[in-house]
N, C-alpha and C positions, 0 to 999 in steps of 0.2 A: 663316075668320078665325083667326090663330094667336095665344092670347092669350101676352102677354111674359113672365114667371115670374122677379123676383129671389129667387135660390135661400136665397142663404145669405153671409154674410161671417166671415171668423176672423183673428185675429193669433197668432202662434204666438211668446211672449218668447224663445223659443232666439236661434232662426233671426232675429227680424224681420223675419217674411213674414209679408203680407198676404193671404190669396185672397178675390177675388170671384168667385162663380157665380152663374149665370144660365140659363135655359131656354126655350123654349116650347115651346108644347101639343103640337107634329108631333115631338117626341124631341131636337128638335137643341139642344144642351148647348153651355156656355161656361164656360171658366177662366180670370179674370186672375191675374198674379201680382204684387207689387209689393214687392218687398228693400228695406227702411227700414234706415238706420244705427242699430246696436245700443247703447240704454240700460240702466242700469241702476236707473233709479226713474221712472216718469212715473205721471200722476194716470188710471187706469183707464177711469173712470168719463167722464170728459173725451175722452180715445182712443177710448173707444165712440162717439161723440158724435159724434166726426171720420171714424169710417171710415163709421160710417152715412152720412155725405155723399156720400164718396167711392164709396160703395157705390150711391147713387140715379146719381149723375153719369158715374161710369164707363158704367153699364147704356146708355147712348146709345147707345155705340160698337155696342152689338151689337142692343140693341132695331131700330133703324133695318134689317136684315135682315129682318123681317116687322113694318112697324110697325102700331098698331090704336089704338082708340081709348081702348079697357080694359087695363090691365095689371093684374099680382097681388101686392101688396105685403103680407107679411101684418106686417110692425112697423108698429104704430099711428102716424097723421101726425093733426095737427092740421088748418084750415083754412087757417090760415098758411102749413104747410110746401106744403101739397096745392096751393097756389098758387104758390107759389116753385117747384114740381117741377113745374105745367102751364108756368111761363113756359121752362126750360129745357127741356123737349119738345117745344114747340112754337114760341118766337122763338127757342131756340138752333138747331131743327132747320130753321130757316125753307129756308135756300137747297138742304139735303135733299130740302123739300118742294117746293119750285118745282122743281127740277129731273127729280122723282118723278113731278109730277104730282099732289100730293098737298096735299090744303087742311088748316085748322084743325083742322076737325070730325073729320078721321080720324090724327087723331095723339093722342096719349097724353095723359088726362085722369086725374089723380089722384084719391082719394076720402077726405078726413077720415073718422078712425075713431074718432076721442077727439074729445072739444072742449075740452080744454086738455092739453099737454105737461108734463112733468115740470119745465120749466126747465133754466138751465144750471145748471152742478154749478162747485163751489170750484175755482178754479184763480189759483198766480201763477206767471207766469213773470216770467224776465227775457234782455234782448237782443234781436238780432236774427238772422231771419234774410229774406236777399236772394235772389230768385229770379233764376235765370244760364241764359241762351241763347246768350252770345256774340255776340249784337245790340248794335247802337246805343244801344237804350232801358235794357238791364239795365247797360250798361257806363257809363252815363255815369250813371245812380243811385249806380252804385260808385263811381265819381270823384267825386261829389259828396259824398258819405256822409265815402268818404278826405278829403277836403280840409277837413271838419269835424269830422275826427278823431274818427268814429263808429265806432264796431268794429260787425264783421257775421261773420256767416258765411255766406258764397255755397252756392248750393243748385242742384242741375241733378238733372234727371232724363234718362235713358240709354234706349235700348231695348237695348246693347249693352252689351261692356266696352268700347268706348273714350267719349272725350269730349273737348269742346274744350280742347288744353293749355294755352291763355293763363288759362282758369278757373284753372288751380294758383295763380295770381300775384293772384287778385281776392278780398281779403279776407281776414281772420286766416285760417278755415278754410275746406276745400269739401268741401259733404256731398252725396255723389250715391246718386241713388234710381236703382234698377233694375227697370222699368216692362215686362211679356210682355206683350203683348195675346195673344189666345190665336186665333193665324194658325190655326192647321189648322183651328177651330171655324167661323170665317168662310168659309174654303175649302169645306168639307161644306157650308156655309149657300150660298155662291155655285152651289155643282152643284144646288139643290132652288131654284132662281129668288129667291132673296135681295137685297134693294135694295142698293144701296150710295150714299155719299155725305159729306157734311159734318157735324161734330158740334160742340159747342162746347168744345172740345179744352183754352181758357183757363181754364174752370173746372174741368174734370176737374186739368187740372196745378197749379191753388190748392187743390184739398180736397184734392192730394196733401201739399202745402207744407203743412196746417194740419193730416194727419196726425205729419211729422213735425217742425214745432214743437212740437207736445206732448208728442210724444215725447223730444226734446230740453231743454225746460222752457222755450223762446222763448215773451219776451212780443206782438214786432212783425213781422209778417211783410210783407214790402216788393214788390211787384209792381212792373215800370217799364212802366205805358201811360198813355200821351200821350191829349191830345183827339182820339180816335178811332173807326172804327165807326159814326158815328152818321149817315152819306149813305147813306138807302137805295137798296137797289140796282132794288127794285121792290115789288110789293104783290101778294098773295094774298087781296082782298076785303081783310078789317082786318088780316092779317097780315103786317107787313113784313118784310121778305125783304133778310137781309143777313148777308154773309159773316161776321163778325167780331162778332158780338150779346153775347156773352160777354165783348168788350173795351170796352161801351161804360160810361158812368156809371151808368146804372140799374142794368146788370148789377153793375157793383162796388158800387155801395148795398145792394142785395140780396143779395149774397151776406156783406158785410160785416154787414148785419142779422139773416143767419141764422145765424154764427157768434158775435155778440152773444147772440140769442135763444135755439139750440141745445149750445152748445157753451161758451161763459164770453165774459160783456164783458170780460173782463181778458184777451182774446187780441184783438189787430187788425191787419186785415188790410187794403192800401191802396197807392195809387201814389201816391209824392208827386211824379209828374213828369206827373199825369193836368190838370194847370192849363196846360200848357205845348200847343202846335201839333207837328204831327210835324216844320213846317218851320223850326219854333223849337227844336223837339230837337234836331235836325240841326244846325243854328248851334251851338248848346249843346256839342253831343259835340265838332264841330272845335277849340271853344275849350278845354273839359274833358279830353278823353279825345284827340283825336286822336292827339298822340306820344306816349302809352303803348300803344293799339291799333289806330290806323289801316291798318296794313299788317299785323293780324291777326283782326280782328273780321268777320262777313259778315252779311247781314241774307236770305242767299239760301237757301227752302226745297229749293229744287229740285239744288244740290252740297253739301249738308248733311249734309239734317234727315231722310232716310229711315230706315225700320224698320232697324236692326242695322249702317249704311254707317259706314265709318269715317269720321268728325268729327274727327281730332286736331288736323287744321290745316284751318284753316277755308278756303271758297272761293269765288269768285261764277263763275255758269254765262256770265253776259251773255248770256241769252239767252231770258230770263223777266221777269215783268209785277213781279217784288219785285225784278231787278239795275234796273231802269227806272225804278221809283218811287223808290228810294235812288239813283241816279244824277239825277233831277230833284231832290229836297232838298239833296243834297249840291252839286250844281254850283253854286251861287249863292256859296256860302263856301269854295272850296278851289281853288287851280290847276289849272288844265286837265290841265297834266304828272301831278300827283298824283293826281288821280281816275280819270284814265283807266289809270295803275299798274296799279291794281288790278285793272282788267279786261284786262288782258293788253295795255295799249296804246291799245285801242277808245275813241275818241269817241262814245257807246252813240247818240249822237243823226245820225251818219253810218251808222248799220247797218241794210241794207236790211231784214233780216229783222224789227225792230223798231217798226218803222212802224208796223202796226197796231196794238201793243202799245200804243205813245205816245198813237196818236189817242184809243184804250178810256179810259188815263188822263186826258188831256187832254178830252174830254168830245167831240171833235170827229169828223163826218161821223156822226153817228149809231150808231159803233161802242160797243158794250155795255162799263162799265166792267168789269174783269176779276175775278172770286170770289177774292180776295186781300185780305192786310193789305196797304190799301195808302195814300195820303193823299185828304183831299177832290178833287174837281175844280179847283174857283177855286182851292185852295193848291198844286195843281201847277202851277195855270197860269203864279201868279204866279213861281212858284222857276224856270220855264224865262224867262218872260222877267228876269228879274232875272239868270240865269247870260246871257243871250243881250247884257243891256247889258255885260256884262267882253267884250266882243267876242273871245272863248279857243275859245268852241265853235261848232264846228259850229248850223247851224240846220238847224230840221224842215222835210222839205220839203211842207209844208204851214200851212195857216195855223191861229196858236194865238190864241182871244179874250184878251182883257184879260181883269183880275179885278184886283178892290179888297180881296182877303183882307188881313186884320192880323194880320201870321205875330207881334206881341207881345200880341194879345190874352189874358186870361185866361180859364181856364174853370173852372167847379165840380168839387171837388175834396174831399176829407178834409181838415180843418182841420190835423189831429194829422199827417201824414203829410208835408202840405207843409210845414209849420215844421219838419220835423225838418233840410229841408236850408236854413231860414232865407230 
């Protein structure tokens, strides 16, 4: 058994680099790096606070290479945090673990070492800042923000130097972070039999965000997730098992409670578009957002969102389970001619190769939903038959059940987050 080893965290004020290391017991070694936009005054004490987060959370990406049930943390955790860090190792690692082979018990169990923390430390900021992917959910937060004459400054994190250019145009400013995982360590870790698999990559990319609001002196940090995450995809004994564990309510209760707890209540962190259905976001963005970004925004990981690809202009593959889940949302609200644009012409719901795609999301012949952001069952079912009454598209050539979803339903939310767009 290889035990995990957080090595060590530093900010260096020159540069504004962050490095995370890491280790276990058989030698094999790990270095992130992470390039924050350059301040000149932030509350120290506070920034410690923040990277320690970003320092437990990152450590997934590479813990999961040999995972155990012990890790070695030597900065003191209370019982609170030690909790917070078993639910991210183990409901974040869930579909890791289902697909590892790998139950509860032998995943990463923290251990309180104090019985009370320091507290958080003095901090005000003020502002915002908005986290930017070039998705549907971050872009129409923006439009909505814009429409109430909110100032923000848009935020994206890179693995490269490029990035989406429509982000130039969304919000006073855009501060982009430059995120190495550190490739060649996982390479070494792949050649000595290293697992690999899913992390909860949403949180990792928020304790980035609330590294550099602090750094910046932001009081609100804005995340856009809808009601989502929460259909599980299956079960590990008590362990639910779901792609997306990091997007759902708990998790932002959670995490938002441990940046209250650790870090300063006078920093928060929240979706105010987490009340909304993804097939009510959908609606929302055609009516918000659509003629500022609709023929440049993509919701598609797979012509995207890989390590170092160039992103400038964004694109969809049509040919994956995230162009097919956006292609069901969107067809209920938008002409036939106009959505299928986007996919180079394609009525996605005439494409052979798609089929089983469909049925996964659709829920139908027993095909396994797909390890994606992607929407519930009944609220896709519902957006295909609702695009199938405009009689524009194409039908599945199989059969899709009803469903009685309430795509205007509300759902729980941050009180402070969702008033801000009224």
């Amino acid at each position: 058994m290889k035990q995990f080893i957080f090595k060590s965290y530093k900010f260096d004020k020159v540069s504004s680099m962050a490095v995370f290391e890491y280790s276990f017991e058989n030698g094999v070694d790990f270095q992130e790096t992470v390039k924050f936009e350059k301040c000149k005054q932030y509350n120290e004490d506070v920034l410690n606070q923040a990277l320690f987060l970003a320092f437990v959370l990152i450590g997934t990406g590479y813990y999961k290479a040999f995972p155990s049930p012990t890790v070695n943390l030597d900065i003191p955790i209370d019982e609170w945090q030690a909790g917070f860090f078993d639910k991210v190792y183990q409901e974040g690692l869930s579909q890791f673990a289902f697909e590892n082979n790998l139950t509860r018990d032998e995943l990463a169990h923290f251990k309180a070492t104090i019985s009370e923390s320091n507290g958080p430390s003095d901090y005000n900021g003020h502002g915002n800042l908005v986290l930017q992917s070039g998705g549907k959910d971050s872009l129409l937060t923006a439009s909505l923000l814009q429409e109430k004459n909110i100032d923000f400054s848009s935020w994206y994190v890179s693995s490269s130097e490029y990035h989406p250019k429509l982000l130039d145009r969304v919000g006073s400013k855009l501060v982009i972070n430059t995120r190495l995982i550190d490739k060649d360590g996982l390479q070494n870790a792949s050649e000595v039999d290293a697992m690999t698999g899913h992390i909860p990559i949403t949180y990792i990319i928020q304790s980035l965000a609330v590294v550099q609001a602090v750094l910046l002196g932001k009081k609100d940090i804005l995340m856009s997730i809808a009601h989502e995450g929460e259909e599980p995809y299956g079960y590990i004994d008590d362990l639910v098992v779901s792609h997306q564990w990091s997007k759902t309510w708990a998790a932002e209760d959670a995490f938002s409670e441990y940046v209250s707890r650790y870090i300063s209540p006078n920093l928060r962190i929240g979706s105010p578009i987490r009340c909304y259905s993804e097939l009510r976001v959908a609606e929302l963005f055609v009516e918000h957002s659509w003629s500022k970004y609709g023929r440049e925004f993509s919701s598609c990981n797979v012509a995207n969102y890989k390590q170092g690809k160039d992103n400038s202009n964004l694109q969809w593959c049509g040919d994956c389970s995230k162009c097919a889940n956006s292609y069901l949302l969107f067809a209920p609200f938008l002409p036939a001619e106009e959505l299928t644009n986007i996919f180079g012409g394609q009525d996605l719901f005439n494409k052979p190769s798609l089929i089983t795609t469909f049925k996964g999301l659709l829920g139908v012949e027993g095909v396994n939903k797909p390890f994606e952001c992607v929407g519930e069952t009944d609220e896709l079912r519902i957006a295909y038959h609702l695009a199938q009454r405009k009689g524009v598209y194409q039908s599945l050539p199989f059969d899709v059940p009803e469903s009685s979803f309430d795509r205007m339903k509300t759902y729980p939310a941050q009180d402070w987050a969702v008033k801000m767009l009224g």
